[in-house]
N, C-alpha and C positions, 0 to 999 in steps of 0.2 A: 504494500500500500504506500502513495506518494505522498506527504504532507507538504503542501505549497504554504507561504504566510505572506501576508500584503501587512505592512507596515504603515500606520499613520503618526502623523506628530504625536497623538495618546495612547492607540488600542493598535494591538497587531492582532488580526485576524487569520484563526487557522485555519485550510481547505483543505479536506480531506479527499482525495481523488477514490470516485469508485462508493462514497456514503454521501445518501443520500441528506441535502440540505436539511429539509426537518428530522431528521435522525439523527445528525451533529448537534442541530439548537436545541433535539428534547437530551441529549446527552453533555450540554455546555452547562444545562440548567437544573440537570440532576446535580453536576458536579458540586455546579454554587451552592443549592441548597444543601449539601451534604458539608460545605467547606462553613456555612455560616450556623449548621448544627454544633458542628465540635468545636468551633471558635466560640459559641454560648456555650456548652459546655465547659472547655478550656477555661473559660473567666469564674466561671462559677465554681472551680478546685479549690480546695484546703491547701493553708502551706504544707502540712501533713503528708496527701495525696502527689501534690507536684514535686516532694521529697523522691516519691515514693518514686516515681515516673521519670527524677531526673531534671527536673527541670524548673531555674529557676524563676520566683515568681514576677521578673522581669522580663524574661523572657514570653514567659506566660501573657503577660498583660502590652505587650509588643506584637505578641503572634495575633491575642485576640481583639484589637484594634485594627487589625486591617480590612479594608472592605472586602466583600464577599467572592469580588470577580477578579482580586490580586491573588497571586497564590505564594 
């Protein structure tokens, strides 16, 4: 499979050669949702749990600040 990307001064758009266009955007939009799930989740840890996981709680509160559609 090909991945082509068109580049603008803010967003780079991925093309997936051979998947179909709304098979990309319901696959772009499962992603975000899934990324804006664990990023609420993420915020919402224990110093305890983010012990536990490694990670600290700056980094924590750095990952889950960012918007949905940055990865």
């Amino acid at each position: 499979m090909t991945t082509l990307a068109h580049t603008t001064r803010q967003h780079t758009i991925s093309v997936t050669a051979g998947k179909p266009f709304f098979a990309q955007m319901i696959s772009t939009l499962n992603v975000w949702s899934e990324r804006a799930t664990q990023r609420r989740h993420l915020a919402g840890l224990t110093r305890r749990e983010l012990d536990d996981v490694g990670i600290s709680r700056e980094a924590a509160r750095l990952e889950a600040s960012k918007p949905f559609w940055r990865a």
